[in-house]
N, CA and C of each residue as an Amber inpcrd file, in Angstrom:
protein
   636
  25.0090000 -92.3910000  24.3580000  23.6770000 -92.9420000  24.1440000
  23.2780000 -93.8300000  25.3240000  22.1860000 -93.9600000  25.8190000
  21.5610000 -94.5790000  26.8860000  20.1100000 -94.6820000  26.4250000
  19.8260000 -96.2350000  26.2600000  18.6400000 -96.5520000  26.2110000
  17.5010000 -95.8470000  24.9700000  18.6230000 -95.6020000  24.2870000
  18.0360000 -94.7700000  22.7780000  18.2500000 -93.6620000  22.7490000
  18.3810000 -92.8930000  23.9190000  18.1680000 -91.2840000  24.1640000
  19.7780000 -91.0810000  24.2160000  20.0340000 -89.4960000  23.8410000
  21.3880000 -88.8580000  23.9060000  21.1790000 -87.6100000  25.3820000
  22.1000000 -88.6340000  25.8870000  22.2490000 -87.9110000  27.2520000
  23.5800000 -87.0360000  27.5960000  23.3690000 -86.0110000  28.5270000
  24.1550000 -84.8760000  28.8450000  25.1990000 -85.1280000  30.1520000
  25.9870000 -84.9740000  30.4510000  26.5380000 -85.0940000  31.7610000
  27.8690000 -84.8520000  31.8200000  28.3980000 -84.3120000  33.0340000
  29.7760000 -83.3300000  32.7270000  30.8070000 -84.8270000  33.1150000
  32.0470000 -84.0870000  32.0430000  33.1810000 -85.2440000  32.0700000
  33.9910000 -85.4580000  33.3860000  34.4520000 -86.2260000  33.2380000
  35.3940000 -86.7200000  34.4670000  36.2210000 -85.7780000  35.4010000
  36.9550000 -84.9030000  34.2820000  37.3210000 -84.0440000  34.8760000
  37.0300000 -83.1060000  35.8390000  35.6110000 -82.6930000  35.2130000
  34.9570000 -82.0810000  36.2590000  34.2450000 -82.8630000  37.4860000
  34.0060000 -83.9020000  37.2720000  33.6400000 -84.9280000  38.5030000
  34.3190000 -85.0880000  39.6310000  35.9360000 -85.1350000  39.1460000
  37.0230000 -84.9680000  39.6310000  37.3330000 -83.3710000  40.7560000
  36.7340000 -82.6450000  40.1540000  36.7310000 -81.7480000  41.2340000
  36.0520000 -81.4840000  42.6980000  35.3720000 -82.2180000  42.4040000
  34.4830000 -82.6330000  43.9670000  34.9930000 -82.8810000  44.9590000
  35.2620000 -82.4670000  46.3370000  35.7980000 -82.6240000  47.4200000
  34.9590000 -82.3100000  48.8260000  35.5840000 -82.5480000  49.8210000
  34.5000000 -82.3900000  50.9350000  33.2470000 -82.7800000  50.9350000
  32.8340000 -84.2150000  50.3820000  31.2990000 -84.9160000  50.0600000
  31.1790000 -85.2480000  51.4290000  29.6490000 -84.7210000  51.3410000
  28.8450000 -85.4000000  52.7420000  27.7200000 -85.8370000  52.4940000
  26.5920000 -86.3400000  53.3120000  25.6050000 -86.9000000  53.0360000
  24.3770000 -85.9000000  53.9460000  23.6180000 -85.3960000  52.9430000
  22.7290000 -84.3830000  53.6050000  21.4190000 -84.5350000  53.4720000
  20.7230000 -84.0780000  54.5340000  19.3290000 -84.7220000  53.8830000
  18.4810000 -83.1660000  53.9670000  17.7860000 -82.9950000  52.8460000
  16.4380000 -82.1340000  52.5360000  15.2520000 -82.0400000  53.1510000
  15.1640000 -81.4730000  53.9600000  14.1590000 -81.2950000  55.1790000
  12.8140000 -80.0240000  54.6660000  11.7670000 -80.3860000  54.7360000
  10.8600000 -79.1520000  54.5360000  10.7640000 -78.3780000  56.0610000
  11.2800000 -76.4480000  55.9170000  11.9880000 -75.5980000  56.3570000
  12.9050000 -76.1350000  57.0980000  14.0510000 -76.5840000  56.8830000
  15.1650000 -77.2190000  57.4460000  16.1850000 -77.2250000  56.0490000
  16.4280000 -75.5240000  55.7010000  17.7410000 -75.2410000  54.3210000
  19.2860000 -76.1380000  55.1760000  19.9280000 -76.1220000  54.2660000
  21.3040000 -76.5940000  53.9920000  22.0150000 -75.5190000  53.2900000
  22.8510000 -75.1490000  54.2710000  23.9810000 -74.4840000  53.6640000
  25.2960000 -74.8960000  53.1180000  25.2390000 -74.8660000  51.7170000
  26.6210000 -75.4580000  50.8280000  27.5860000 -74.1700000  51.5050000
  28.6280000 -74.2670000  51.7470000  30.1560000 -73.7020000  52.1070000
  30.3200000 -72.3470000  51.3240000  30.0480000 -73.2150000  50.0270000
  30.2790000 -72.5630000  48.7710000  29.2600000 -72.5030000  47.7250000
  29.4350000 -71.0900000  46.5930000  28.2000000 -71.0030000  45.6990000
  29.0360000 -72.3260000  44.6010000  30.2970000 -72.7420000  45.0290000
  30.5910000 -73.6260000  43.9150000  30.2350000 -75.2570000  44.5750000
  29.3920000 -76.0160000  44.1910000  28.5090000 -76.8220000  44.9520000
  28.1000000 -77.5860000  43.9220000  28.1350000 -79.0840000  44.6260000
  27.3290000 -80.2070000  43.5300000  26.4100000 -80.7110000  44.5420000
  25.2170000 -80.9510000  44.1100000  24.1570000 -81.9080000  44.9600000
  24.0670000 -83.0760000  44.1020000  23.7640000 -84.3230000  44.6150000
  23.4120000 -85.4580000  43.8450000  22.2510000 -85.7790000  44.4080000
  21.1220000 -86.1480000  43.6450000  20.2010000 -87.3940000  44.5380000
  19.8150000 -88.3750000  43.7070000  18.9700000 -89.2900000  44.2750000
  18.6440000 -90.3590000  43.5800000  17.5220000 -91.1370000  44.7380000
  17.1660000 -90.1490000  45.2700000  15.7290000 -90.9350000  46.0680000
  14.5180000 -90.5360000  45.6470000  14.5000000 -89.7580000  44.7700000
  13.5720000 -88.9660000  43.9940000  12.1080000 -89.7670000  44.2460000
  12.2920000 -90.6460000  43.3270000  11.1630000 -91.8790000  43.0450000
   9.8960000 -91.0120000  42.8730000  10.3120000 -90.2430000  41.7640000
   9.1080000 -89.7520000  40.8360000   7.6290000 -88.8410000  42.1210000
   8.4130000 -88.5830000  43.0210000   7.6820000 -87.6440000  43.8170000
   7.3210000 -86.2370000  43.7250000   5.8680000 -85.3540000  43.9080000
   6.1510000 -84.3970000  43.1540000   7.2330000 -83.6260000  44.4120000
   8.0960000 -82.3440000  44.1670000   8.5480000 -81.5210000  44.7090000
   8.6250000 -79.9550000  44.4010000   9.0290000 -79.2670000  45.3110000
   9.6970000 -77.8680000  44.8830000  11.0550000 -77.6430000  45.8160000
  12.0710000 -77.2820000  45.0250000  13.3210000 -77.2280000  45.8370000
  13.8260000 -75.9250000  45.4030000  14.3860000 -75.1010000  46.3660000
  15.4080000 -73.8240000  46.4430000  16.8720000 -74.3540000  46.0240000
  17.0660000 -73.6330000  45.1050000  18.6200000 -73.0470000  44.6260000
  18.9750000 -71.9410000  45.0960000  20.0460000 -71.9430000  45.9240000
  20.8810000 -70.5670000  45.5640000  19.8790000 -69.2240000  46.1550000
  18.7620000 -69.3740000  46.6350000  18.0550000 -68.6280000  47.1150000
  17.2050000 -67.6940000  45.5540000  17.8110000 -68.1090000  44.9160000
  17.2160000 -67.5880000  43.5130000  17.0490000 -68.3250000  42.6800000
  17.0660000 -69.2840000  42.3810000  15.9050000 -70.5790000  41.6830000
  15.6650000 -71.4550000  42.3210000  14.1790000 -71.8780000  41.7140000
  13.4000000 -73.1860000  42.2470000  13.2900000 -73.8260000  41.1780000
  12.7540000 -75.2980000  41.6390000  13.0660000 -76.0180000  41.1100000
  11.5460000 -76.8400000  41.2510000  10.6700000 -77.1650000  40.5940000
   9.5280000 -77.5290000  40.9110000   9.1640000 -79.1030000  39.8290000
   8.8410000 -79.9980000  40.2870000   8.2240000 -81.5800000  39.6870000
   7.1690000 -81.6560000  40.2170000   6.2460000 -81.5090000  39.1220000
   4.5380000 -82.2010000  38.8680000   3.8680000 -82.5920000  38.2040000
   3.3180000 -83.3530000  37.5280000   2.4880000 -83.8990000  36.6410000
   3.6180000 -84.4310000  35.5460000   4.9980000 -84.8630000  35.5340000
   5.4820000 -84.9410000  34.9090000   6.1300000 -83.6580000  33.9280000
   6.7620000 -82.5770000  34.7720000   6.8870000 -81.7420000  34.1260000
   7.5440000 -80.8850000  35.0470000   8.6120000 -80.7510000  34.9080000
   9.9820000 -80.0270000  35.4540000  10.0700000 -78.4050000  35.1060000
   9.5830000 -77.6920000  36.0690000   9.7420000 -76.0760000  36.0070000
  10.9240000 -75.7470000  36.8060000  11.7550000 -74.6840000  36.0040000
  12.9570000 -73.9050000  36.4410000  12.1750000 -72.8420000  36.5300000
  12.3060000 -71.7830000  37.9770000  11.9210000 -70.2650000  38.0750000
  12.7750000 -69.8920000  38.5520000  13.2470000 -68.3660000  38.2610000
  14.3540000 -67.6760000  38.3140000  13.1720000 -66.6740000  39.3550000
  13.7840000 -66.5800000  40.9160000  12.7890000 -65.7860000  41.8710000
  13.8040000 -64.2170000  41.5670000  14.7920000 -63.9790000  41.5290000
  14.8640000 -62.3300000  41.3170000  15.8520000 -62.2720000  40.5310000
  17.0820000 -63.0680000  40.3660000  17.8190000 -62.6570000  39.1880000
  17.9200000 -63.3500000  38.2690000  16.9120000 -63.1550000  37.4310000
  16.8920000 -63.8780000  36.2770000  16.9090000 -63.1660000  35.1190000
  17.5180000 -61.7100000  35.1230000  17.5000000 -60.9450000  33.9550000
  16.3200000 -60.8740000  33.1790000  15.0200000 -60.8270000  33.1540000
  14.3170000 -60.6640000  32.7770000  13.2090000 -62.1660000  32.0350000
  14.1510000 -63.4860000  32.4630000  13.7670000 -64.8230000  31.9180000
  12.8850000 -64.7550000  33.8210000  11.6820000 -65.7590000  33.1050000
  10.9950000 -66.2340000  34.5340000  10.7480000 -67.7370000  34.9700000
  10.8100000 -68.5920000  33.5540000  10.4740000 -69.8910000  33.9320000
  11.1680000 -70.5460000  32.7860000  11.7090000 -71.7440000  32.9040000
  12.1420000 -72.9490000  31.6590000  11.2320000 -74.1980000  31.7650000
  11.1490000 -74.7340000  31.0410000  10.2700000 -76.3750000  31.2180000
  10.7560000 -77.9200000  30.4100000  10.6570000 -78.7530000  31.7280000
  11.2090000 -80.2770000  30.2850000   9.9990000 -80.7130000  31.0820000
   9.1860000 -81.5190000  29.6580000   8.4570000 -82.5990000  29.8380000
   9.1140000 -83.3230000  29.7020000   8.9820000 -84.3400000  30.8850000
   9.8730000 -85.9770000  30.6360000   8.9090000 -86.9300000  29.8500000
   7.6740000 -86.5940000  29.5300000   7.2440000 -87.8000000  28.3980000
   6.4050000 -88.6720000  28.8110000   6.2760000 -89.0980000  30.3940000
   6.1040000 -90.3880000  30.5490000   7.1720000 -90.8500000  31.2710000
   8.5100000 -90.3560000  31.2590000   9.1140000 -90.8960000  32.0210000
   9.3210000 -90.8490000  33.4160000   9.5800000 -91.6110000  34.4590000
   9.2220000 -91.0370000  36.0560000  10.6490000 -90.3680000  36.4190000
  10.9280000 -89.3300000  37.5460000  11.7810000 -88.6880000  37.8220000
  12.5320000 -89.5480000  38.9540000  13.9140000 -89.6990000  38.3920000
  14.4970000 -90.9590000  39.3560000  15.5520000 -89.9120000  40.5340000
  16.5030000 -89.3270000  39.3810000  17.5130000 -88.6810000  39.8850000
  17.5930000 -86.9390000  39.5700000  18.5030000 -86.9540000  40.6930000
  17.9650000 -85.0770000  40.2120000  20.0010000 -84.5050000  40.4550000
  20.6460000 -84.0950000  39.5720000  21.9450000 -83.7490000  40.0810000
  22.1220000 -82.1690000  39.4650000  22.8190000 -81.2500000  40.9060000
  23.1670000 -79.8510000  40.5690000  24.2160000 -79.7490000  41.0310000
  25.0020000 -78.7170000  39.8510000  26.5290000 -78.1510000  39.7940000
  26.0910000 -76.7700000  39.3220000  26.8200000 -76.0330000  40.8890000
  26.9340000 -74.9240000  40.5800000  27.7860000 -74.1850000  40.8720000
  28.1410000 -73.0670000  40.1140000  29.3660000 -72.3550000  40.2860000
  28.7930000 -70.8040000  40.8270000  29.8120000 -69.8400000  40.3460000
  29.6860000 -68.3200000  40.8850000  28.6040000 -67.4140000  39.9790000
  28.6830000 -68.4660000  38.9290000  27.9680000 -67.7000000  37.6420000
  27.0440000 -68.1770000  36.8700000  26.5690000 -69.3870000  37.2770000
  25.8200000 -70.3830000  36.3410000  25.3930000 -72.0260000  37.2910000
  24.6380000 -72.2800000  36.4940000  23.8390000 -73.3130000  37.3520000
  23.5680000 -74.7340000  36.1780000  23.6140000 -75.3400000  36.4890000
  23.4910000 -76.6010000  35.7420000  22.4240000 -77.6360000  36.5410000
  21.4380000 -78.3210000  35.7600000  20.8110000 -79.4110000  36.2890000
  20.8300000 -80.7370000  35.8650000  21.0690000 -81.6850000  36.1900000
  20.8640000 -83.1370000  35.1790000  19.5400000 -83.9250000  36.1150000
  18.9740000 -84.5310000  34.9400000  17.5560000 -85.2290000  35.1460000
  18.1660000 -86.6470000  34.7390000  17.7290000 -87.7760000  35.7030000
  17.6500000 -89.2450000  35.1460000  19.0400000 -88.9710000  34.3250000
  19.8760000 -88.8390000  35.4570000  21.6720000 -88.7750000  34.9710000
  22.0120000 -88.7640000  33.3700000  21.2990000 -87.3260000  33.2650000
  21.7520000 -86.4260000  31.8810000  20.6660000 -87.0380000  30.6790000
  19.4080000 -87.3800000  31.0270000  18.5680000 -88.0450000  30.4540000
  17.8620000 -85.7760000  29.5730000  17.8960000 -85.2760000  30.4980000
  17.6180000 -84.0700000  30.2490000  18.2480000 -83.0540000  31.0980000
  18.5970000 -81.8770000  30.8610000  19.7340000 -80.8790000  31.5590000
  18.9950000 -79.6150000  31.2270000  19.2610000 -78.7350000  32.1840000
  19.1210000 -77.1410000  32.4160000  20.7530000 -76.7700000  32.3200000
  20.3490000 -75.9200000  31.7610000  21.6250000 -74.9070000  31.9510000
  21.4850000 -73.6250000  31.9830000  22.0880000 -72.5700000  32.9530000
  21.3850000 -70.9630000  33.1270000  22.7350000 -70.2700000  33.4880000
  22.8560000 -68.8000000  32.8850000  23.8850000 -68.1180000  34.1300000
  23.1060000 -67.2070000  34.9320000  23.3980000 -67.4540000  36.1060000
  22.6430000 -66.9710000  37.5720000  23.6410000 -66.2060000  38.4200000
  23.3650000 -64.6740000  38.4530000  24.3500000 -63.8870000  39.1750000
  23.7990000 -63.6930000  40.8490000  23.5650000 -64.7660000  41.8450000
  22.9260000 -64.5610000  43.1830000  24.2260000 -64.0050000  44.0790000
  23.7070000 -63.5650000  45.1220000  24.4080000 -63.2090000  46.0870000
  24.1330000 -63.9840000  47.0120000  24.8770000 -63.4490000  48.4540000
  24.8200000 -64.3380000  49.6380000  25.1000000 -65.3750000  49.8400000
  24.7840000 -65.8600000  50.6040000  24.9420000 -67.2580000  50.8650000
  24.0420000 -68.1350000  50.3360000  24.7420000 -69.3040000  49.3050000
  24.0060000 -69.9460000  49.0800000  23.2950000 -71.0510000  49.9450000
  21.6360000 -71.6090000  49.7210000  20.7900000 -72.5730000  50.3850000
  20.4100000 -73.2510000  49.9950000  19.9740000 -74.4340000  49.9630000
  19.0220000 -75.3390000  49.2600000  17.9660000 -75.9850000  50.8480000
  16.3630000 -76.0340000  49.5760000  16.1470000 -76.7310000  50.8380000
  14.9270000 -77.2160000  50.2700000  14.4360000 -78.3520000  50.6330000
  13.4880000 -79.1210000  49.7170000  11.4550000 -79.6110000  50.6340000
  10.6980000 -79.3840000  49.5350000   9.3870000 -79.6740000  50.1810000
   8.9510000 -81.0120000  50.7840000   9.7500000 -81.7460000  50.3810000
   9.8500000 -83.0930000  50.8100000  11.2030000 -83.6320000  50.8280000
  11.1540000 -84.6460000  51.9750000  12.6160000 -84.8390000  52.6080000
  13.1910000 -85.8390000  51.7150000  14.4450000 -85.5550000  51.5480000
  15.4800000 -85.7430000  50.1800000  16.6760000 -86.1990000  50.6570000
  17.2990000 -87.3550000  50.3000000  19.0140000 -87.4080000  50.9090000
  19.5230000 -87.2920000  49.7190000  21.1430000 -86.9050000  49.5540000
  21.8820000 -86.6460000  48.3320000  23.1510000 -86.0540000  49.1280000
  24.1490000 -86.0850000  48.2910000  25.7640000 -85.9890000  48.2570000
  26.0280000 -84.6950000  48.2140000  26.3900000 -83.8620000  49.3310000
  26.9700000 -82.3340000  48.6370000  28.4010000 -82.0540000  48.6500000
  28.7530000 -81.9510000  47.6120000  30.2660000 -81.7200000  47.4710000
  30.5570000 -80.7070000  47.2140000  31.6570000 -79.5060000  47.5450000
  32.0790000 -78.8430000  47.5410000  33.5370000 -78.7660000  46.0860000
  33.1770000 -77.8760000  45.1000000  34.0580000 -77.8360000  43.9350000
  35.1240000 -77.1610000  44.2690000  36.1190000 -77.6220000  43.8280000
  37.5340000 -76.4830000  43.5980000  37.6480000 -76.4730000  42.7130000
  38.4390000 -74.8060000  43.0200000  38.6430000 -73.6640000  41.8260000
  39.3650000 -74.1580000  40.5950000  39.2850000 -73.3310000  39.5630000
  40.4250000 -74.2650000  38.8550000  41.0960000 -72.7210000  38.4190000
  42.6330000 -72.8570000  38.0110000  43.5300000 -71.3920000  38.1270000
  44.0270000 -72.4540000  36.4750000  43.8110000 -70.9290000  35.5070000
  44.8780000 -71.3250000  34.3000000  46.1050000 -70.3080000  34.2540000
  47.0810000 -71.0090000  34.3460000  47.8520000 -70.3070000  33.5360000
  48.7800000 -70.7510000  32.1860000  48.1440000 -69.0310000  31.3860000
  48.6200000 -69.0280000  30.1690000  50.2620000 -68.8780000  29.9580000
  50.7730000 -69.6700000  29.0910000  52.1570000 -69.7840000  28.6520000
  52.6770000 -70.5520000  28.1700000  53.3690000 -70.7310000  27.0000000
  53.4740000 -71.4340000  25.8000000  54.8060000 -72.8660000  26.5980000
  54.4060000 -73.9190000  25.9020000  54.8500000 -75.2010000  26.4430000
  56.0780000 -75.5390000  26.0220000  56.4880000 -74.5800000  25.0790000
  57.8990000 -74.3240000  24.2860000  58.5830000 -73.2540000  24.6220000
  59.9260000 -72.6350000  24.5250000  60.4180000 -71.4730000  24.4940000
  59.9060000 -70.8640000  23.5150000  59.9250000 -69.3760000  23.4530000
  59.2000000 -68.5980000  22.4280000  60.2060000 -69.0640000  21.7570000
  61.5880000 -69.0000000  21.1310000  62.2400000 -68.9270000  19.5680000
  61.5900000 -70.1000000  19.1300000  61.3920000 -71.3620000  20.0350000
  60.7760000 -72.9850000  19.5100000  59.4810000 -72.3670000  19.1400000
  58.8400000 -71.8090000  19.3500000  57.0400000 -71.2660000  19.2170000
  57.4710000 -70.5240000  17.6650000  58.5280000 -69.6630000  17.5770000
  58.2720000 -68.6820000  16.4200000  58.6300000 -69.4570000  15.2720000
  59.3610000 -70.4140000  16.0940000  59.9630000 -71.5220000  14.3960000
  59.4670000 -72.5790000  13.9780000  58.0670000 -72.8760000  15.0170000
  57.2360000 -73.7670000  14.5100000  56.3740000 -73.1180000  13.7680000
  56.1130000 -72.2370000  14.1230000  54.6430000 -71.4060000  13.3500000
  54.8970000 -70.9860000  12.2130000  56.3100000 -70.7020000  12.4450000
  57.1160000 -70.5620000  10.9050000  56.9880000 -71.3750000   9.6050000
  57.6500000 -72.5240000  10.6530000  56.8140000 -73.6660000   9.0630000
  55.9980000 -74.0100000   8.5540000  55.1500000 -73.6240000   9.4740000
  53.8920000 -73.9000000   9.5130000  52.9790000 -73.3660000   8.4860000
  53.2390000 -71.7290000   8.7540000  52.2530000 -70.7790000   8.2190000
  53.0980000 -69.5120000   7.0950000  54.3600000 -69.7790000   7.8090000
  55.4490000 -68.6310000   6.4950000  55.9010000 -67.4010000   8.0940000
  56.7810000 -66.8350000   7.4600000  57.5530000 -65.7330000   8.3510000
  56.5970000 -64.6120000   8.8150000  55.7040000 -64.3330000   7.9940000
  54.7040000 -63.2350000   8.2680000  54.6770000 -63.2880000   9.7200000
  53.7870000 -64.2630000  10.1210000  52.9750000 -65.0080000  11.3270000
  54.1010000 -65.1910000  12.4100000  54.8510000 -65.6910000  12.2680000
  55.6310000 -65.7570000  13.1730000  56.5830000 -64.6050000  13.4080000
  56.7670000 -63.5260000  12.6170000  56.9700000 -62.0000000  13.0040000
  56.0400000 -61.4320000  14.1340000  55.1010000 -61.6470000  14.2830000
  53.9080000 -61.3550000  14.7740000  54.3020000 -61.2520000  16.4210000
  54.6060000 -62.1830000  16.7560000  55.0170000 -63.0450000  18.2700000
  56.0780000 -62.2560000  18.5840000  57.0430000 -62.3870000  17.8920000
  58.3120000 -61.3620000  18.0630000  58.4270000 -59.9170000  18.5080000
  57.2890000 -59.2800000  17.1990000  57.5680000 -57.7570000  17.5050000
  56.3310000 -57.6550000  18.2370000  55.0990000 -58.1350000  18.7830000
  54.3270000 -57.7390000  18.9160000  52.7960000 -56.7090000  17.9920000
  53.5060000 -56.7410000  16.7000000  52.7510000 -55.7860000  15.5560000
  52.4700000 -56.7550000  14.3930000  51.4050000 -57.0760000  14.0940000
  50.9390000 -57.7280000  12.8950000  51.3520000 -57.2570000  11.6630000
  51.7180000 -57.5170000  10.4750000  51.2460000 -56.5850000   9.2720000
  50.3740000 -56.6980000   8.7540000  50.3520000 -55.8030000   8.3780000
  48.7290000 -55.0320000   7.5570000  48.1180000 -56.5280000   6.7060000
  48.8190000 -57.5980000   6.0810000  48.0200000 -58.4640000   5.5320000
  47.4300000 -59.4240000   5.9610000  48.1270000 -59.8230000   7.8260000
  47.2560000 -60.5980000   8.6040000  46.5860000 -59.6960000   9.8760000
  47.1030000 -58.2700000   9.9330000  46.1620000 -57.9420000  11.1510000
  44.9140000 -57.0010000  10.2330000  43.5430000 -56.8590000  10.1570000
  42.5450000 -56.2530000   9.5250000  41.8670000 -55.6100000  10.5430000
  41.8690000 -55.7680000  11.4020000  41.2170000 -54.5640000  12.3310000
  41.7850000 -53.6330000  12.9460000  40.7880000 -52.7620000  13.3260000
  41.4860000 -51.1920000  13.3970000  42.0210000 -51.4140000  14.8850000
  43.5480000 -50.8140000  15.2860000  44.4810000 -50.5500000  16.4810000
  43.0100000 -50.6820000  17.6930000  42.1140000 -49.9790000  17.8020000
  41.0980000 -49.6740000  19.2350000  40.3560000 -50.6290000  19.1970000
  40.2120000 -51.7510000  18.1380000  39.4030000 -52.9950000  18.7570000
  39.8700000 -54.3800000  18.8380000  41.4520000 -53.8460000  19.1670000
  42.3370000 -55.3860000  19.0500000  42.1370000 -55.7580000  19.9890000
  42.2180000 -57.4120000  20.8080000  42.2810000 -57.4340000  22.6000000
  43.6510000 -57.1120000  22.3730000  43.9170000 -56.7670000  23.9920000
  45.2670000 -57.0900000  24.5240000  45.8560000 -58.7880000  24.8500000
  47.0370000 -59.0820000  24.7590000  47.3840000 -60.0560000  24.7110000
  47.3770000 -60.7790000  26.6500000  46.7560000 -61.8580000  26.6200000
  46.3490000 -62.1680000  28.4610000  47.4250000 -61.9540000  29.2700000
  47.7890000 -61.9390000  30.6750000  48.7840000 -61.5820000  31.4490000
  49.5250000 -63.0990000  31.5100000  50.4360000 -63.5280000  31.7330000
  50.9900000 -64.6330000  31.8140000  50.1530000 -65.2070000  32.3680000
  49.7320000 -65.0740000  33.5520000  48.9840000 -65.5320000  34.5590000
  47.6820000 -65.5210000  34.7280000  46.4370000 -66.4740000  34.7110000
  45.0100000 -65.6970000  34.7610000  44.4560000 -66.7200000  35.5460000
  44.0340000 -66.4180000  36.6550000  43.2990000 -66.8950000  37.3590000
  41.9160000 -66.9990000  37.4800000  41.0100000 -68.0800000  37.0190000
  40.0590000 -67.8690000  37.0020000  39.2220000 -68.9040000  38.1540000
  38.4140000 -68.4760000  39.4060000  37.9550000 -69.0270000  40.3670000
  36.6890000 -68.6540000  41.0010000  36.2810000 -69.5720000  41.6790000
  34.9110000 -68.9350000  42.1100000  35.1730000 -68.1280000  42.9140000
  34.3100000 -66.7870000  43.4350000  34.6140000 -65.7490000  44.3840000
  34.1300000 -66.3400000  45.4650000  35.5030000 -66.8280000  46.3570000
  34.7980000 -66.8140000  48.2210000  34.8260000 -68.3030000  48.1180000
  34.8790000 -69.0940000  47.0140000  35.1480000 -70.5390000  47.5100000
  35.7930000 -71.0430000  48.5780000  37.4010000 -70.3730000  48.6880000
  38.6060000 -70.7960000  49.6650000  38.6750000 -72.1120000  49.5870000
  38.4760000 -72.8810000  48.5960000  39.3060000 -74.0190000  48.1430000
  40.4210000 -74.2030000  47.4260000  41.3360000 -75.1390000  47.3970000
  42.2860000 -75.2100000  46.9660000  42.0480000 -75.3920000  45.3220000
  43.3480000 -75.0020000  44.5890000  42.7760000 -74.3710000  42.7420000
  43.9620000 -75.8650000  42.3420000  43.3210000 -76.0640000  41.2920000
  43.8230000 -76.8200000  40.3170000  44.5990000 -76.2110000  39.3780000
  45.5420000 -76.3410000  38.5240000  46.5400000 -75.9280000  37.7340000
  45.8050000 -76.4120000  36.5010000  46.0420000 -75.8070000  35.3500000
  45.9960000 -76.2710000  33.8660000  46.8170000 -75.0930000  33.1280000
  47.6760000 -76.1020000  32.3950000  48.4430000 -74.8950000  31.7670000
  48.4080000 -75.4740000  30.5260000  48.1390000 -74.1440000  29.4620000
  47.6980000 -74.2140000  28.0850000  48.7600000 -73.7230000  27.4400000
């Protein structure tokens, strides 16, 4: 809560991923090239000026009259525009995190947020109608790998007590029985590879570990 309102803004953790911060300034025709499509901008010189700013070469980002337009210029799957009225309120700060697949915005530090998945190519740009300073940091990847924090017999004999022998047969042979598995053999998933890496494409930053 802030100031009455319930505000949005990503946790620490992910804050924490930020690396390679510099200080860049927003030039009208004078783009900035982030490294990477995985990219945070911060600003906070805003001071309620109107603007239009490029994302990613495929959204803009437009402030006027009090009223914040998202346009999706070609891949937007068939969506063309989003909108927040701020109310009355003036536009202070403007912060974007973006990854390979999706785009995030925070207004007046999570006072109001966009959120989209955006499949662009190329190289990503930003570049603003009026001149703008703000923080661009460069995100690293984050890599999970799956694998149980116990030995499997410790895994089958907890679940055991847990839930009865059924369930913990399960783990063992790989085959459910018929009273906990109900769907048909062709629409089971497969079970994940030990290993799953999940990262932005073309970042070439260094990956973070989390193991579940």
């Amino acid at each position: 809560m802030k100031n009455g309102r319930i505000c949005q803004y990503p946790i620490q953790e992910i804050l924490d991923l930020r690396t390679e911060s510099q200080t860049v300034s927003l030039e009208p025709g004078r783009p900035v090239y982030p490294e990477s499509r995985s990219f945070v901008l911060e600003t906070a010189d805003i001071q309620n000026r109107p603007f239009e700013m490029v994302i990613r070469q495929d959204v803009s980002l437009r402030y006027a009259h009090g009223v914040v337009t998202m346009e999706f210029l070609r891949n937007g799957d068939g969506r063309t525009s989003r909108h927040i009225d701020l109310q009355g309120r003036p536009l202070e700060s403007l912060d974007v995190f973006s990854d390979s697949s999706s785009l995030e915005i925070f207004l007046n530090e999570g006072e109001e947020a966009f959120t989209t998945r955006i499949y662009s190519t190329g190289q990503p740009s930003l570049s603003c109608s009026i001149p703008l300073t703000g923080t661009l940091s460069v995100m690293d990847a984050i890599r999970i790998d799956w694998k149980p924090a116990l030995g499997t017999e410790s895994c089958e004999a907890a679940i055991q007590a847990l839930q009865g022998p059924q369930t913990a047969s399960v783990l063992k042979s790989g085959t459910a029985p018929e009273s906990v598995n109900r769907r048909p053999a062709a629409s089971r998933k497969q079970v994940p590879p030990a290993s799953v890496q999940q990262a932005s494409a073309g970042s070439g930053s260094a990956a973070h570990k989390l193991t579940v």
